[in-house]
DORO-188471 format. One record per residue (C-alpha): residue in one letter; x, y, z. Coordinates in pm, whole numbers, padded with zeros to 5 digits, always signed. Layout:
REM DORO-188471
AXYZ...
***
This chain:
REM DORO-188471
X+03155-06984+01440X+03181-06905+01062X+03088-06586+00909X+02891-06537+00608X+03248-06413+00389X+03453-06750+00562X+03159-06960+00456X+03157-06830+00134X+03530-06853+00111X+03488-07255+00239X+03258-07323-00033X+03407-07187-00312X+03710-07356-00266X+03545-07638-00203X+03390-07608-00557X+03690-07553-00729X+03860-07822-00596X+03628-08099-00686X+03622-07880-01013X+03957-07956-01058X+03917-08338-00980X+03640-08405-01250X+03372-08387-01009X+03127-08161-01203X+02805-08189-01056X+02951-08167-00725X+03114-07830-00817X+02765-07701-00944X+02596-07798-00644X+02879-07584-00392X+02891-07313-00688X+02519-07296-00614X+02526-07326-00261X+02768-06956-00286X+02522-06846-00519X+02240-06867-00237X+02454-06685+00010X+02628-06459-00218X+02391-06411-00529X+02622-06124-00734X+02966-06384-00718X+03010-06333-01075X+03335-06542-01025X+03107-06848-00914X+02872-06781-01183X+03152-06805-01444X+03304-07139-01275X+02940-07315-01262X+02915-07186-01598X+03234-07388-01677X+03116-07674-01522X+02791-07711-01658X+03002-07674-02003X+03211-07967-01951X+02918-08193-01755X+02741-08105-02069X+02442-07887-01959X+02442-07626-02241X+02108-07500-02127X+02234-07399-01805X+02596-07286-01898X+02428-07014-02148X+02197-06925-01886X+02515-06836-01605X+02674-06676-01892X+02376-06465-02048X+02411-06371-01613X+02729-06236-01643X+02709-06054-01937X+02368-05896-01885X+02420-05773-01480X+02809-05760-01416X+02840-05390-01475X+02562-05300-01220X+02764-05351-01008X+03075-05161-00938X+03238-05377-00690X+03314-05611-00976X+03447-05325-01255X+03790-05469-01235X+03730-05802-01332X+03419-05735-01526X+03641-05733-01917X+03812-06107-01807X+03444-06280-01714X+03268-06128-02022X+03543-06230-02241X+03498-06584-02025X+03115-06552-02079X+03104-06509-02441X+03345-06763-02519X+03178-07036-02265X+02840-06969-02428X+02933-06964-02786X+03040-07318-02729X+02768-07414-02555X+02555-07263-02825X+02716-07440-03076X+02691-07766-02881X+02355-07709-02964X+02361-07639-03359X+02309-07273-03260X+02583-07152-03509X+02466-06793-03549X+02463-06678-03201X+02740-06900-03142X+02944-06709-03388X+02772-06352-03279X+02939-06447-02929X+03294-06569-03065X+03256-06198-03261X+03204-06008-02926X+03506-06201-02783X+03724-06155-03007X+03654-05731-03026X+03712-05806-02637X+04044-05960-02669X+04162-05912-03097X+04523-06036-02995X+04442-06336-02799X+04552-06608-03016X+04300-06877-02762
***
């Protein structure tokens, strides 16, 4: 018998593995599935963010990411890693905002993550 944390753990590294393999929508559906059990994963937020990002669902990535940025710090559980998936955040959705000829806000979120991180040369 599984417990909620091992199921969690089961399908979030079942995500990232078909992640890894190219399998996209896959990944978003097991990202979602930990997002159902688990809905304050900000770590599963910012890999179906990803995903949606390379499967090409701009709508959706900037909607994880808007997530993150907007909720993380509520939450103090998640204060250690909160700089690293805000950086991750406003980077994801500035492309995905310029995918979409948004080139304002795209820039607006390159801005914030580059006062995040001035002397990261990515």
């Amino acid at each position: 018998v599984f417990t909620i944390k091992q199921k969690v753990l089961e399908l979030k590294e079942k995500a990232d593995m078909l992640y890894k393999e190219g399998k996209y929508e896959d990944a978003i559906n097991y990202y979602t599935q930990v997002l159902s059990i688990e809905p304050d994963n900000f770590v599963c937020y910012a890999n179906r963010a990803c995903c949606y990002l390379t499967a090409l669902k701009a709508g959706s990535c900037i909607n994880d990411c808007t997530h993150i940025i907007q909720n993380i710090h509520q939450h103090e559980s998640w204060k250690k890693h909160a700089g690293r998936l805000m950086l991750k955040s406003y980077l994801r959705r500035g492309a995905a905002l310029y995918s979409l000829g948004d080139y304002k806000l795209a820039y607006e979120d390159y801005e914030s993550a580059t006062r995040m991180a001035p002397n990261d040369q990515d």
